[in-house]
C-alpha positions in Angstrom: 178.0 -112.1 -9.0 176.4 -110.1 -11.9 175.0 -113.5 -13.2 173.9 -114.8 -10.4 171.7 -111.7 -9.7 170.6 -111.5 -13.1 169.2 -115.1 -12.1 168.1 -114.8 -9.3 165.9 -111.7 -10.6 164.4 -113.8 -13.8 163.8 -116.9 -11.1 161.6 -114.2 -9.1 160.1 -112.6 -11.7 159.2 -116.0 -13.3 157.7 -116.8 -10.1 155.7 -113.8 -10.0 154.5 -114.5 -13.0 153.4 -118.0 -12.4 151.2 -116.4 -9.9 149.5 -114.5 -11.9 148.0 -117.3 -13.1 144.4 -118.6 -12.0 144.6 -121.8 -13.0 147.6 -123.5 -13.7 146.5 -126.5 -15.0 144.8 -125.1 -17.8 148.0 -123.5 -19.3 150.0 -124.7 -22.0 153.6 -125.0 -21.5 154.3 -122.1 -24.2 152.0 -120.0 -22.3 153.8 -120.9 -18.9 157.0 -121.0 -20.0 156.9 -117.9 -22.7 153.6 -115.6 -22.8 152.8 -115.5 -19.5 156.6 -114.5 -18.6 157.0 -111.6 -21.1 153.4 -110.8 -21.1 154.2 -110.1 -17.4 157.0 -107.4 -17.9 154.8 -106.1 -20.6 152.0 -106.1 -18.1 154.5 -104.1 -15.5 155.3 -101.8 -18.5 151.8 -100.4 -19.1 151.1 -100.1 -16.0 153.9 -97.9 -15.2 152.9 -95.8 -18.6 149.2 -96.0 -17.2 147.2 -97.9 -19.9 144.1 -99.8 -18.9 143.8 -103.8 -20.0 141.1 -102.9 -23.1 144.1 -100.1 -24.2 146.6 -102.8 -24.1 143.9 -105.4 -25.8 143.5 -102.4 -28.8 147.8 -102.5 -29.1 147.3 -106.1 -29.2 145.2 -105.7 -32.1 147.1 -103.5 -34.1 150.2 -105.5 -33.8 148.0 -108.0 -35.5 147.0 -105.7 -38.2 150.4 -105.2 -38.6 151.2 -108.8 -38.8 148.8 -109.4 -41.9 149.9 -106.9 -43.7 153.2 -108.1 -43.5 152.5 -111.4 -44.8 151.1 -110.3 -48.0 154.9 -110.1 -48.8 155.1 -114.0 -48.8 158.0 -114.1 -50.8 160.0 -111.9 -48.7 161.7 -113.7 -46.1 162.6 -110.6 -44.0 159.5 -109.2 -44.2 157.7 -113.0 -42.7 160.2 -112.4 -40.2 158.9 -109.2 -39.1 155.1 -110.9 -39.6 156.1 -113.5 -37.5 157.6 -111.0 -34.8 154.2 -109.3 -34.9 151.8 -111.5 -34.2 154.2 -113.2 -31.6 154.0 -110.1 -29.6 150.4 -109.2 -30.6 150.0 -112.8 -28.2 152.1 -111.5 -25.8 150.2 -108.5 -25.0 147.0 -110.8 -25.0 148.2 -112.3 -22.3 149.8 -109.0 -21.0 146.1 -107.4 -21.1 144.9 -110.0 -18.7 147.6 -109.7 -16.4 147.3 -106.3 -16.1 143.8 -106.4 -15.0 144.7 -109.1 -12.3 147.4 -106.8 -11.2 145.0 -103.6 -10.8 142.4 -105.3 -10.1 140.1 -104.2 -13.4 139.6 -108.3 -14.4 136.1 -108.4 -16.3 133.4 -110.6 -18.3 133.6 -107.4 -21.2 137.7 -108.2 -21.4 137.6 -112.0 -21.6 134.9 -111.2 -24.4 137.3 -109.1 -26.1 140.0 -110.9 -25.7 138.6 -113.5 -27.8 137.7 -111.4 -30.2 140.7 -109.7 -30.6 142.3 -113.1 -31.5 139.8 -113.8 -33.9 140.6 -110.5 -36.0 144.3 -111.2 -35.7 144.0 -114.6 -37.2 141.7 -112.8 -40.2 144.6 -110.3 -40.7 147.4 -112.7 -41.6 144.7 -115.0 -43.5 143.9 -111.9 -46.0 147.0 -110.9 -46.2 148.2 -114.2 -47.0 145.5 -115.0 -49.4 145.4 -111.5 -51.3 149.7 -112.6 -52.3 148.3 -115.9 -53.9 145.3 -114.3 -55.7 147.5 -111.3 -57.1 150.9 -113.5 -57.9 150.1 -117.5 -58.2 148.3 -119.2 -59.8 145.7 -120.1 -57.3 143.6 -116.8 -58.7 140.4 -117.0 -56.6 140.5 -120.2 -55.7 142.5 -119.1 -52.4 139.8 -117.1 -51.1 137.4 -120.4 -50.5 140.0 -122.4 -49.4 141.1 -119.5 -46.5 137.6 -119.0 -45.7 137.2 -122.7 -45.0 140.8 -123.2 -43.4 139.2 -120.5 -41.0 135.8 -121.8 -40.2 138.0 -124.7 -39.2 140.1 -122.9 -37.0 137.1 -120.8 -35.4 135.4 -124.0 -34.7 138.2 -126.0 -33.2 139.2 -123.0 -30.8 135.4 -122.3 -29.4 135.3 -126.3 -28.7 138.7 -125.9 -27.3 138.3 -122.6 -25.4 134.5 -124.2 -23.9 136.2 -127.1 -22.4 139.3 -124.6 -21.1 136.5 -122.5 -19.5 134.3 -124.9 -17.9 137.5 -126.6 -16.3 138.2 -122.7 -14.9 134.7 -122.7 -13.7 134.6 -125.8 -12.0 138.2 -125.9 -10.6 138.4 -122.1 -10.4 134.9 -122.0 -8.2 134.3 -118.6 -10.4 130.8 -118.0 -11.7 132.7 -115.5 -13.9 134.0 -118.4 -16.3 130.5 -119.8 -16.7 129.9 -120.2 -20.6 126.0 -119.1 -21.5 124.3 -120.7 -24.2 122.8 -119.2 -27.3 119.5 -118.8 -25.7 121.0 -117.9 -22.3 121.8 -114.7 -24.6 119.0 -114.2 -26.5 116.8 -113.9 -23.7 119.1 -111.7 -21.0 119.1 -107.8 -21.3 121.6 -106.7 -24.2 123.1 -103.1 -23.8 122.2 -101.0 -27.0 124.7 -99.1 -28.4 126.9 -100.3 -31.7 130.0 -101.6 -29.8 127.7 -103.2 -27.2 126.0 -105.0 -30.4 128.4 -105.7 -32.3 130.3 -107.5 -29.2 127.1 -109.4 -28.8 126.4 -110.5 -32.2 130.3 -111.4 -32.0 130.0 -113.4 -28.8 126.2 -114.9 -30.4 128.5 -116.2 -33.0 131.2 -117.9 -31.1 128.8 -119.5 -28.8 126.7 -120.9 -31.8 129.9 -122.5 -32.8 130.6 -123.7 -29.2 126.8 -125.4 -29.1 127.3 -126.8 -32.1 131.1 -128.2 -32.1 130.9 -129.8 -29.0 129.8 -133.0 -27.8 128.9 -132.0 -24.1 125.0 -131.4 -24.1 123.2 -129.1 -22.5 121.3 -131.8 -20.6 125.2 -132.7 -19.0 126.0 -128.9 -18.6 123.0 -128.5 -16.3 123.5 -132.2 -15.0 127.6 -131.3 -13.8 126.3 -127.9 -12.8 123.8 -129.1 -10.2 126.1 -131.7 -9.0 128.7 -128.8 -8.3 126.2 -126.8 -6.3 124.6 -129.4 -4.4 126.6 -131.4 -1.4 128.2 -133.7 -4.1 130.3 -130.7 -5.0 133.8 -131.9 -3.8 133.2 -135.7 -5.2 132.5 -133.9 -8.4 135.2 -131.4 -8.6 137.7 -133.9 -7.8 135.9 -136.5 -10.4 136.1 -133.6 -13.3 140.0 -132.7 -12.9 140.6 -136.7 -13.2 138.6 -137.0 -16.4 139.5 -133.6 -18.1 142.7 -132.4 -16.8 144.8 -134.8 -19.4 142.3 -134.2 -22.3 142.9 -130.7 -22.3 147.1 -131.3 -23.9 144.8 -132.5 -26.7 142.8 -129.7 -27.0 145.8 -127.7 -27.0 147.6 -130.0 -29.6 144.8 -130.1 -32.1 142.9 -127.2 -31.8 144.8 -124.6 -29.4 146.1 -121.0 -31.2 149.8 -121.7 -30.2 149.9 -124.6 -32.7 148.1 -122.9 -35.4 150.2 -120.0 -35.1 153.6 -121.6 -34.9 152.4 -123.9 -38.7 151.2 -120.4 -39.9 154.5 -118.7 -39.4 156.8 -121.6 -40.6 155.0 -122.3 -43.7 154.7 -118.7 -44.4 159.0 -118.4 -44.1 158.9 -120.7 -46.8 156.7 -118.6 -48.9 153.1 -121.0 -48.5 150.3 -119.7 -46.0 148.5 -121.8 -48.6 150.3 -125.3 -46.4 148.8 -123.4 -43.7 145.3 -123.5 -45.0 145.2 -127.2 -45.4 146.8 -128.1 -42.0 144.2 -126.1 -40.4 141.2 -127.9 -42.6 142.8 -131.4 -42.5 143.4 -130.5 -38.6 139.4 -130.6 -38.4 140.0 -135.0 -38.3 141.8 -134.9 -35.3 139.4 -132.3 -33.3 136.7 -134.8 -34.0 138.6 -137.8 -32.6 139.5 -135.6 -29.3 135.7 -134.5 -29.8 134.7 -138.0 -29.3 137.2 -138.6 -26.7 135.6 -136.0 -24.4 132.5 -137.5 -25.0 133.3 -140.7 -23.1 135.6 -138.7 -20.7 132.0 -136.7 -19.7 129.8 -140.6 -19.7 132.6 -142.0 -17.4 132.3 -139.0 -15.1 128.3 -139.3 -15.3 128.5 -143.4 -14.7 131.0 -142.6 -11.5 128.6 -139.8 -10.2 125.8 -141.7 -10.6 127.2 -144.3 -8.7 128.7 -142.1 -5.9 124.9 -140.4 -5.7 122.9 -143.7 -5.1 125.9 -145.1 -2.5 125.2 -141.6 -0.8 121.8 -142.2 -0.9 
C-alpha cells in the first residue's frame, strides 16, 4: 500500500513536472527525465522558503564555485566526488530557477540572460580549478592554462550555436517573441540600462551573441527570411515545415555540443584524476559541431527550397 502511494505520488509529481515545461521537444532526455524532476521539488522548496528565481540562480552559482574549488583536489577521489555532486546540483537549481518563475509567474528576458551566464561561470570554476592542480603538481607547468582557455572557447562556441538553434525552435514552435535571439547590432543600437550590473550583463550577453553570429551557419538574410514567413499568412506551412527539418537535428546539438555531455566527460575524467582528457574532448569535440554545423545548413536550404515552392503554388 505504502509503495504504491509512494508511486503513485512520484508518477504525479513527474507529471507536474513535465508540465512545467514549454517546449517539450526541445528537452533532452536527462533534462526530462532528471533536472527538470528534481529541479521541480527544488523549485517547490524555495518557494515555500520564499526565494525569488535570480536568488535561486545566485545558489546556483555558488554551488558552482564550490564545485571548482573542489576539483583542484584532482587526486582526491572523494573530494571529485563531492565536485561532481556540486555542479550536478548547481544544474539542478538552473533548472529549478526557471521553474520557479513559471510557477510564480516572475519568468523574464533578464533571467534567461542570467541563466546563461551563470552556466558560463560554473564551467570557468571547475576549468581553474582543474588547471591550477596541473600547473602546481604535473608536469604540464603552464602549458595547461592555453590548452583550458582553448578547450573553453570550444565549449562557449559550441553551446551559443547550440543554444541559438534551441531558442529559435522555442520561438517558432513556442509562438513567444520572448525567445527571439537579437543580433549584435540589434544590441548595439537598442537603449542599454546604465548601471554596472546592467553593463556588465550586456557586454556578457554582446559576447555570447558575437559567438552565436559567428558559429552559426544560419544567416541573417534566412533569420529575417523564416521570420517573415512566420508572420505573414504562410505562418502554419512554415511552422510545421521547421519542426520537420529541426526537431531531429537538435539530439545532435545536444550530443555534440549540449552542457549535459560536457559535464558528464568533465566529471568522469576528473574521477580518474585528468580534467586535462577533459580539455581535449572538448577541443577535438569542435570537428563534430562543424559537421552538425553543416548539417543545419542544408536542413535551413531544404526548408527555404520547400517554402519557396509552397509560396509560388500559393501564388
Amino acid at each position: 500500500m505504502i509503495l504504491r502511494e509512494v508511486k503513485n505520488r512520484i508518477k504525479s509529481d513527474f507529471d507536474k513536472a513535465c508540465k512545467s515545461i514549454k517546449i517539450p521537444e526541445v528537452e533532452e532526455w536527462f533534462d526530462i527525465y532528471f533536472s527538470r524532476f528534481f529541479g521541480y521539488y527544488l523549485a517547490l522548496i524555495s518557494r515555500f522558503f520564499g526565494l525569488s528565481p535570480h536568488q535561486v540562480s545566485l545558489l546556483s552559482l555558488l554551488s558552482g564555485f564550490v564545485a571548482g574549488y573542489l576539483f583542484f583536489f584532482q587526486e582526491d577521489l572523494t573530494l571529485v566526488l563531492w565536485a561532481c555532486f556540486f555542479i550536478t546540483f548547481s544544474g539542478l537549481l538552473d533548472s529549478a530557477d526557471g521553474q520557479l518563475a513559471r510557477m510564480t509567474n516572475t519568468a523574464s528576458d533578464l533571467g534567461r540572460k542570467i541563466d546563461a551566464i551563470i552556466d558560463t561561470f560554473v564551467f570557468v570554476a571547475c576549468y581553474v580549478g582543474g588547471s591550477l592542480y596541473f600547473f602546481m603538481d604535473t608536469p604540464y607547468g603552464w602549458y595547461i592554462f592555453p590548452l583550458a582557455v582553448l578547450a573553453g572557447y570550444s565549449h562557449s562556441a559550441k553551446s551559443a550555436a547550440y543554444e541559438f538553434y534551441k531558442t529559435e525552435f522555442m520561438y517558432y514552435l513556442g509562438n513567444d517573441s520572448g525567445y527571439r535571439i537579437p543580433t549584435v547590432g540589434d544590441l548595439k543600437t537598442e537603449k542599454r540600462q546604465t548601471g554596472f550590473w546592467n553593463t556588465c550583463l550586456y557586454y556578457l550577453e554582446l559576447d555570447y551573441t558575437g559567438k552565436q553570429d559567428f558559429f552559426v551557419s544560419r544567416s541573417y538574410e534566412t533569420r529575417l527570411k523564416f521570420e517573415s514567413w512566420a508572420q505573414e499568412s504562410t505562418g502554419s506551412k512554415f511552422i510545421e515545415l521547421y519542426k520537420k527539418y529541426n526537431h531531429s537535428i537538435l539530439t545532435w546539438w545536444a550530443l555534440t555540443c549540449g552542457t549535459n555531455v560536457h559535464r558528464t566527460v568533465l566529471m568522469i575524467s576528473s574521477c580518474f584524476g585528468r580534467m586535462d582528457l577533459y580539455f581535449y574532448f572538448s577541443i577535438v569535440g569542435f570537428i563534430p559541431y562543424m559537421v552538425v554545423n553543416r548539417f543545419q545548413k542544408k536542413k535551413d536550404d531544404q526548408l527555404q527550397k520547400e517554402m519557396n515552392s509552397a509560396t509560388i503554388l500559393n501564388a
